[in-house]
C-alpha positions as CSV (number, residue, x, y, z in Angstrom):
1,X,-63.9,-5.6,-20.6
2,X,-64.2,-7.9,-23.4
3,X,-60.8,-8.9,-23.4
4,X,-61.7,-11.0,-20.1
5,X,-65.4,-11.8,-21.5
6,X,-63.7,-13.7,-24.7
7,X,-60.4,-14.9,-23.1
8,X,-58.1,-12.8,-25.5
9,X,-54.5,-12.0,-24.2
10,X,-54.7,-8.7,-25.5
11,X,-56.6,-5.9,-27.6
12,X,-56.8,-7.3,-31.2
13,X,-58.0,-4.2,-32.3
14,X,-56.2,-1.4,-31.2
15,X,-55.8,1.9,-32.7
16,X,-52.2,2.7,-32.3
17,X,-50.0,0.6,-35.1
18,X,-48.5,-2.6,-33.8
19,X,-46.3,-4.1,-36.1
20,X,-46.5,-7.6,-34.2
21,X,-50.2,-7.7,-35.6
22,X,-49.0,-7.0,-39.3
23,X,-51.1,-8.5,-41.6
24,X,-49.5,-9.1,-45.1
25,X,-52.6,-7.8,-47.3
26,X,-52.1,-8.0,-51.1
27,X,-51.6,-4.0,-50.9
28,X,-49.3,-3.8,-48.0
29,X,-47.0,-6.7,-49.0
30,X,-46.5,-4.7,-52.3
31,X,-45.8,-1.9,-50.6
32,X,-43.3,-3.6,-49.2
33,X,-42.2,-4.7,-52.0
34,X,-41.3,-1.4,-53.3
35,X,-39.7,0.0,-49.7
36,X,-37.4,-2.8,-50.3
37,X,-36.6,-2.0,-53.5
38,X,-35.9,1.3,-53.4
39,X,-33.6,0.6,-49.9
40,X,-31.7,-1.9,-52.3
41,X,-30.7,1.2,-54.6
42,X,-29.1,2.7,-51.7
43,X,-29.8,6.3,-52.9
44,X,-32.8,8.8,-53.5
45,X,-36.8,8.7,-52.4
46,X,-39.5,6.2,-51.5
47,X,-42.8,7.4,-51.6
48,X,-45.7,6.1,-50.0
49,X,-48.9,7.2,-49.7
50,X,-52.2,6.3,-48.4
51,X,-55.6,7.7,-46.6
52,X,-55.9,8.1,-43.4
53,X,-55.6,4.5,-41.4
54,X,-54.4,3.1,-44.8
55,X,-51.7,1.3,-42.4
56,X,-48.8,3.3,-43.4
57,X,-47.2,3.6,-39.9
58,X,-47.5,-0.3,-39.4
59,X,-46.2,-0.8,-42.9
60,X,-43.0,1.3,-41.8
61,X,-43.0,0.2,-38.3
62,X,-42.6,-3.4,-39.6
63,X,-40.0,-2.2,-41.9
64,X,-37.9,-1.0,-39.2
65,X,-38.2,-4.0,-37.2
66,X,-36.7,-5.7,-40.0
67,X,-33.4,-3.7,-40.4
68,X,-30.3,-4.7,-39.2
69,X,-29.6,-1.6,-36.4
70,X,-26.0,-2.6,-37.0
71,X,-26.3,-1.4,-40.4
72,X,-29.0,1.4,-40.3
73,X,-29.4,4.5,-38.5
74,X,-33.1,5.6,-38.9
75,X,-34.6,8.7,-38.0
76,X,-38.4,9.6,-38.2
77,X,-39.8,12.8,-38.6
78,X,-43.5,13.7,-37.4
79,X,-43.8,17.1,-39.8
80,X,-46.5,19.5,-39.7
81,X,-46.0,22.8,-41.9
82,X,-42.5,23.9,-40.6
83,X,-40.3,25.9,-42.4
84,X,-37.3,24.6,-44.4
85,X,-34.4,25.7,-42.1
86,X,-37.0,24.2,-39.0
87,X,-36.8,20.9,-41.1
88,X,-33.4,20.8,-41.2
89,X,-33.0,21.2,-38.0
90,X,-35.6,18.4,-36.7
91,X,-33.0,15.8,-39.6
92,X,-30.1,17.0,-37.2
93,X,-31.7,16.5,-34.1
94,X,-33.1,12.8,-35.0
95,X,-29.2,12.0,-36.3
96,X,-27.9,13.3,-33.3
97,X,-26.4,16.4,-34.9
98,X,-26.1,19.8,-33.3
99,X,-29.7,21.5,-34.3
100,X,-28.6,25.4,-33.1
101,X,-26.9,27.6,-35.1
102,X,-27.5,29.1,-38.4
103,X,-28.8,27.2,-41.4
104,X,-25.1,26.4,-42.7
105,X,-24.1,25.4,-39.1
106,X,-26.4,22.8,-38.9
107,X,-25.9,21.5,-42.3
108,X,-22.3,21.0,-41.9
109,X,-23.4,19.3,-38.5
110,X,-26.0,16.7,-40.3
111,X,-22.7,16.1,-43.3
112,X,-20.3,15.7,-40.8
113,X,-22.7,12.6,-38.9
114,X,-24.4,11.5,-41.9
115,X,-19.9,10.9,-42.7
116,X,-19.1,9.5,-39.4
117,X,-21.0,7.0,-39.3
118,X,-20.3,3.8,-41.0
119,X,-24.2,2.7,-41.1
120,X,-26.3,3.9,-43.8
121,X,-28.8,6.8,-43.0
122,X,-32.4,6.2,-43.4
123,X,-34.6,9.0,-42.9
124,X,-38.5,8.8,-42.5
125,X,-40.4,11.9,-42.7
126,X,-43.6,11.5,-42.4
127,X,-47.3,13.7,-42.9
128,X,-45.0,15.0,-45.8
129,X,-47.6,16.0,-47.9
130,X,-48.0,19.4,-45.1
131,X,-43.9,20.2,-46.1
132,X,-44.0,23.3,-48.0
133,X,-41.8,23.5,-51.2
134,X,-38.6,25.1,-49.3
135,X,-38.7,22.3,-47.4
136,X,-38.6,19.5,-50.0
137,X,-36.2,21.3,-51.7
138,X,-33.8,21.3,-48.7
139,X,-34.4,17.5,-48.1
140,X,-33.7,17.1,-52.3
141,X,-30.5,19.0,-51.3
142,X,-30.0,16.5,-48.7
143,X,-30.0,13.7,-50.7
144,X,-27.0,15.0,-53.1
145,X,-24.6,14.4,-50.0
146,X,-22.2,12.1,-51.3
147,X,-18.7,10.1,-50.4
148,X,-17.2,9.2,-53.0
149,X,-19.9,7.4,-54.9
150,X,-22.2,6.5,-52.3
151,X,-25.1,8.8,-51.5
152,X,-24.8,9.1,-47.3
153,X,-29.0,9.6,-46.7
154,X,-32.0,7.8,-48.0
155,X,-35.5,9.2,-47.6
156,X,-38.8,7.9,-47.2
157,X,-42.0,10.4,-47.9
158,X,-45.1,9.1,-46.2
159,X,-48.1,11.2,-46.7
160,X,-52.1,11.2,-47.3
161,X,-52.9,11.1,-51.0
162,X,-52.5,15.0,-51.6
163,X,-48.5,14.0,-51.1
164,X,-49.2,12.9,-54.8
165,X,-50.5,16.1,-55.8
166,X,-47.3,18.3,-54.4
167,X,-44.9,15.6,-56.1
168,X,-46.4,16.4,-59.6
169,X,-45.9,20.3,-59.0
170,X,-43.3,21.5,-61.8
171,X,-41.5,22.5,-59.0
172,X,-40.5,19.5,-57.9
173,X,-38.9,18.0,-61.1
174,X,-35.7,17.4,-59.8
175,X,-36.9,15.7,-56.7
176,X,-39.2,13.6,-59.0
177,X,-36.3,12.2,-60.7
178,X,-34.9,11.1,-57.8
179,X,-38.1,9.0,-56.5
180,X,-36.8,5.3,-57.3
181,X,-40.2,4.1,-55.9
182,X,-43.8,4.6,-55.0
183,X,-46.8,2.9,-54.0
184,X,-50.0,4.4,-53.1
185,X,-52.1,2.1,-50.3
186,X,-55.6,1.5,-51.3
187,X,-57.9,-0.3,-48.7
188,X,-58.6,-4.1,-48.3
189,X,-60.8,-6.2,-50.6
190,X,-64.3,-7.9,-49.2
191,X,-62.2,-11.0,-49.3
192,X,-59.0,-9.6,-47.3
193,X,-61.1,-7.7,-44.4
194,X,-62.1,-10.9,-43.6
195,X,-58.7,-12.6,-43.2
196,X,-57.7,-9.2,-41.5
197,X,-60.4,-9.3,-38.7
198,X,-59.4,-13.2,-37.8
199,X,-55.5,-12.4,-38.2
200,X,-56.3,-9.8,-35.7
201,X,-58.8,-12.0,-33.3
202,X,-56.1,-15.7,-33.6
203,X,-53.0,-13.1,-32.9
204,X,-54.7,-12.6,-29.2
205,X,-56.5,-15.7,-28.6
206,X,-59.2,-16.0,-30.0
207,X,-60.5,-19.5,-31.2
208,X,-63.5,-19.3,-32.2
209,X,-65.5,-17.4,-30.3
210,X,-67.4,-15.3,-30.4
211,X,-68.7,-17.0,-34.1
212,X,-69.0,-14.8,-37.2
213,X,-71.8,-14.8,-39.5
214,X,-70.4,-14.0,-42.8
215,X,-72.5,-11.3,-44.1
216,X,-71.7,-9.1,-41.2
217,X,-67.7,-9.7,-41.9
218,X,-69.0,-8.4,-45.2
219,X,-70.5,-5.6,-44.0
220,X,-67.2,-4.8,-41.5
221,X,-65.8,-4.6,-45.3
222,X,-68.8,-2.1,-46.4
223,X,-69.0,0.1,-43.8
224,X,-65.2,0.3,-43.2
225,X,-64.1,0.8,-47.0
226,X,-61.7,-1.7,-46.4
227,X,-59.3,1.1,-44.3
228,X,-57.4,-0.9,-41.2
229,X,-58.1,2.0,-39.0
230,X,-62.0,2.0,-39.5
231,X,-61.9,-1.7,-39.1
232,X,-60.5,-1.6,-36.0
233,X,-62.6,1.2,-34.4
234,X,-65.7,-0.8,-35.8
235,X,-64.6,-4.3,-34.5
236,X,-63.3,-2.6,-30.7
237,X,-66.7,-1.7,-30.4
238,X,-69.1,-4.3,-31.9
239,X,-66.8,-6.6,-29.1
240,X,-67.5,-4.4,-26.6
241,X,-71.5,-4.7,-27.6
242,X,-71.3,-8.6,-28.1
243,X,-69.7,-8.9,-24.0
244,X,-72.2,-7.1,-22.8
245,X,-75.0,-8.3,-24.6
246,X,-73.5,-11.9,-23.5
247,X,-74.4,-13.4,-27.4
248,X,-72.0,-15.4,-29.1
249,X,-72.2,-14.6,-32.5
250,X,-71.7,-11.0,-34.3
251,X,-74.5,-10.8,-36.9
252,X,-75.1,-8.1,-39.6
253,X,-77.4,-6.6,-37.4
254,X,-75.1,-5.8,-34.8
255,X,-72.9,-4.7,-37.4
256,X,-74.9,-2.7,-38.4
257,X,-76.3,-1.0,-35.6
258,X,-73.0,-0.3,-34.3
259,X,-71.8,1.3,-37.5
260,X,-74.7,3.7,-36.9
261,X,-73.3,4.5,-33.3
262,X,-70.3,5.0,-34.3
263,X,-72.1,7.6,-36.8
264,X,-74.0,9.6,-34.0
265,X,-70.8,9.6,-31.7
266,X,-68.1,10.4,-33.8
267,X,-69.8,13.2,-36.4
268,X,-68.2,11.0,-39.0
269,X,-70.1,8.4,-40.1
270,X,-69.1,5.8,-42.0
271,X,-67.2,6.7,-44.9
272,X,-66.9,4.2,-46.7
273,X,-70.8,3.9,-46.9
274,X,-71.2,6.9,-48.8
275,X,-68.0,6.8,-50.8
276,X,-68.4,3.8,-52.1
277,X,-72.1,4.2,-53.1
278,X,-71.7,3.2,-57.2
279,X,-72.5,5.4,-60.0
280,X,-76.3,5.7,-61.5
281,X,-78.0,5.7,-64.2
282,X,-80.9,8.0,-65.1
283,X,-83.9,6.6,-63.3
284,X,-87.6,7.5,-63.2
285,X,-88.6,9.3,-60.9
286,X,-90.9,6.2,-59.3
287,X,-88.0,4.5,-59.3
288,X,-85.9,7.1,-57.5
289,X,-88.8,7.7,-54.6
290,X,-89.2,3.6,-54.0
291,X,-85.9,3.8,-53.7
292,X,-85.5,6.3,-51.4
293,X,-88.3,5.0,-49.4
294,X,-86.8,1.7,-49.1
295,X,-83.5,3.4,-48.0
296,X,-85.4,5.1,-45.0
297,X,-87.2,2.1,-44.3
298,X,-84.2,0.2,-43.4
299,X,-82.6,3.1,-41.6
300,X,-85.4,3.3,-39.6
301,X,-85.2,-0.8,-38.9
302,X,-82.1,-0.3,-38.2
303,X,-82.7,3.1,-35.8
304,X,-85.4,1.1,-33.7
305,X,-82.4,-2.0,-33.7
306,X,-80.0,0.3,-32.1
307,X,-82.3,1.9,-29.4
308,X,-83.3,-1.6,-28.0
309,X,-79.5,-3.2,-28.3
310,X,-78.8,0.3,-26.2
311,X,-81.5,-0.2,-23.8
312,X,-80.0,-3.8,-23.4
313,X,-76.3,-2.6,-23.2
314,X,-77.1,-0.3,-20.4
315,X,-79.2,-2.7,-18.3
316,X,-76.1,-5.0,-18.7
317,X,-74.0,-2.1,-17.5
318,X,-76.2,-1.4,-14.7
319,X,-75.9,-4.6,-13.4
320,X,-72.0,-4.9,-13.6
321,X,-72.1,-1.5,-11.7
322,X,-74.3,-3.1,-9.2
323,X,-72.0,-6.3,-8.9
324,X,-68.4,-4.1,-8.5
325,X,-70.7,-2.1,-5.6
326,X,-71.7,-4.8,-3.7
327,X,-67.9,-6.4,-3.6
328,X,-66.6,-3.3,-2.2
């Protein structure tokens, strides 16, 4: 709906990762950084971890757009908690190895590809913090397949933060010491969630309009936590408000009224908001009720805010209904 409203081409805020809206943050391009790194060593792991809409999958699907396919055969991996034999089989199946069998069938099937081939192997597993320790193991293993003195397979880990945690187990030594790089995504600063948001808006279209007020940008930042994925959701649906509202400027207001919708529909809230609240001091306890009075004051402002932008939203609803009726 808004897309028409504002004259985009397209969604500029989409949920699903689109590499051709890549925005070279500070983080990500670092990240980058290190993927092509470690690719350049030709051998071992890349780790790369982030939270949840940290922009891991656009970081990688960009990657990939960026290899020669003449020189690179990539498989990707979505893994859950499967076994190590079921792991193997999902590598032969994404090279285009035979996947039945028993275990040493299919792993003479993934050597003999991963040595027909003249193109370097990339594989990219990710969710790998859910892999079991069988399962990294076998994909260590993998990684000692040699010819001559090239290694034949390179692997990317991608995984939440706990990834991190599983790497460090004493178990995994040996597969440490073959991690030539890692990089952990952190979210955007104040300042980049603001060039984020109008990457995202001038990729589509958008020339100015609807206008920004600053502070709400800033609060985008705040409420958001700086994650690409939270961004998005927030800005999809404070666009949708401003079309059917008809205004032409998102305020902090409207930000922040619509971060609280997103609170009562989703269960979640926003995160950001209560994770990033900073450390205290010891207070009185005046101090610490004023406080706390203050802070359901302005959720209350902000509570009566939302009921009358929703009683205007659905009269402007209404009437679109009534207009699409009255065509037919």
């Amino acid at each position: 709906m808004y897309i028409d409203y504002f004259g985009f081409r397209e969604h500029p805020f989409l949920m699903t990762p689109d590499a051709r809206l890549f925005y070279a943050s500070s983080v990500h391009s670092r990240a980058h950084a290190h993927l092509m790194y470690g690719l350049a060593q030709q051998e071992g792991f890349v780790v790369i971890t982030g939270e949840v809409g940290a922009g891991k999958t656009t970081l990688i699907e960009r990657l990939c757009a960026e290899l020669d396919p003449n020189g690179f055969a990539v498989a990707r991996i979505m893994t859950t908690q499967v076994s190590g034999d079921d792991l193997l089989r999902l590598v032969a199946d994404s090279f285009g190895a035979p996947a039945e069998g028993d275990k040493a069938t299919v792993l003479r099937g993934i050597i003999a590809r991963l040595r027909a081939a003249e193109r370097r192997h990339l594989l990219i597993v990710d969710e790998a913090q859910a892999l079991p320790m069988p399962a990294l193991e076998e994909l260590r293993m993998l990684s000692n397949v040699t010819e001559g003195n090239r290694a034949l397979l390179q692997t990317i880990l991608m995984g939440q933060p706990q990834l991190r945690q599983v790497m460090a187990s004493p178990d995994l030594d040996q597969l440490r010491q073959r991690v030539l790089a890692s990089f952990h995504l952190s979210g955007l600063s104040r300042e980049e969630t603001h060039a984020y948001v109008e990457h995202r808006l001038r990729a589509v279209g958008w020339s100015g309009t609807p206008r920004w007020e600053e502070r709400a940008l800033d609060l985008v930042h705040h409420y958001s936590g700086g994650i690409p994925r939270r961004i998005n959701r927030l800005c999809s649906r404070l666009l949708l408000g401003c079309a059917l509202e008809r205004a032409a400027e998102l305020t902090a207001p409207m930000v922040e009224a619509t971060a609280l919708e997103l609170e009562e529909d989703l269960g979640g809230g926003p995160e950001a908001r209560r994770g990033a609240a900073p450390a205290r001091g010891h207070v009185g306890r005046e101090a610490a009720l004023q406080e706390t009075l203050e802070e359901l004051t302005h959720r209350v402002e902000t509570l009566e805010r939302t009921l009358e932008r929703r009683e205007r939203v659905f009269r402007r609803l209404m009437d679109l209904f009534a207009e699409m009726g009255g065509r037919r």
